[in-house]
C-alpha positions in Angstrom: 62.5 128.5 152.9 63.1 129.6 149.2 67.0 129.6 150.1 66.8 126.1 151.7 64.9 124.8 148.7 67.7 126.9 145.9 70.3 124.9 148.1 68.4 121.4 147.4 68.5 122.4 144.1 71.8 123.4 143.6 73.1 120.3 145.4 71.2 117.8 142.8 68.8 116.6 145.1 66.1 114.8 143.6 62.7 115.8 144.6 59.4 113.5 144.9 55.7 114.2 144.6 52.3 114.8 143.0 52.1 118.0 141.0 55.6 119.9 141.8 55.1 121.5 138.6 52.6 124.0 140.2 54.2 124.2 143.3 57.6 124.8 141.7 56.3 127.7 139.9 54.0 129.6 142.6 57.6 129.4 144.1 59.1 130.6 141.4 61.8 127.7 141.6 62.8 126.3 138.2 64.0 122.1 139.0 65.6 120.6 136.4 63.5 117.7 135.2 66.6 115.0 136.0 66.1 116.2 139.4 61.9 115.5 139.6 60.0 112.4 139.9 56.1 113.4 140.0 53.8 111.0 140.2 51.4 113.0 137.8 53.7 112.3 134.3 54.4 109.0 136.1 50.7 107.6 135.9 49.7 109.8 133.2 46.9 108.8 131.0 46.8 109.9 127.6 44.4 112.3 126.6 42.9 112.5 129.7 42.9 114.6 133.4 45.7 113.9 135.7 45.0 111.2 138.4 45.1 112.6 141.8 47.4 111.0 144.5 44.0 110.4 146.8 43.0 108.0 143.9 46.7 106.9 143.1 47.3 105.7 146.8 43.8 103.8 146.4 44.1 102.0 143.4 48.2 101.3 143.5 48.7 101.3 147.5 45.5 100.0 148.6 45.3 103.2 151.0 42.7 105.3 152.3 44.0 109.0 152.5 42.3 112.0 152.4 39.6 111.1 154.9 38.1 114.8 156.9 41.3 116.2 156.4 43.3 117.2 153.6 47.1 116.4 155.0 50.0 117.4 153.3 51.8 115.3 154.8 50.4 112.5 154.1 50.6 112.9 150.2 53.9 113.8 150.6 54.4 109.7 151.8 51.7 108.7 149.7 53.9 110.1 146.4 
């Protein structure tokens, strides 16, 4: 998986999410930030806690996620 992910990275890809920071690092996988759009900086608050993408999907896409189960998944299309 790590060399699938170096090769996404090495070809430019761009990657999309919530929070890749952390996942990027318990990966140990340095992206460049031209190649990351998180939606964490992207609806960042100043001086406050980042919003999380179960509130993010509510309040900008009007969807109900993160019901019983905590999908991946699903915050991956949510993001």
């Amino acid at each position: 998986t790590y060399l699938k992910l170096r090769g996404l990275v090495d070809g430019r890809c761009i990657f999309v999410g919530h929070g890749l920071r952390k996942d990027c690092r318990t990966l140990n996988l340095f992206i460049p930030a031209a190649q990351v759009v998180d939606t964490v900086t992207i609806y960042k608050l100043p001086a406050q806690r980042n919003l999380s993408i179960k509130f993010l999907s509510s309040h900008v896409l009007a969807a109900d996620i993160q019901g019983v189960v905590h999908d991946s998944c699903e915050d991956a299309v949510m993001a």
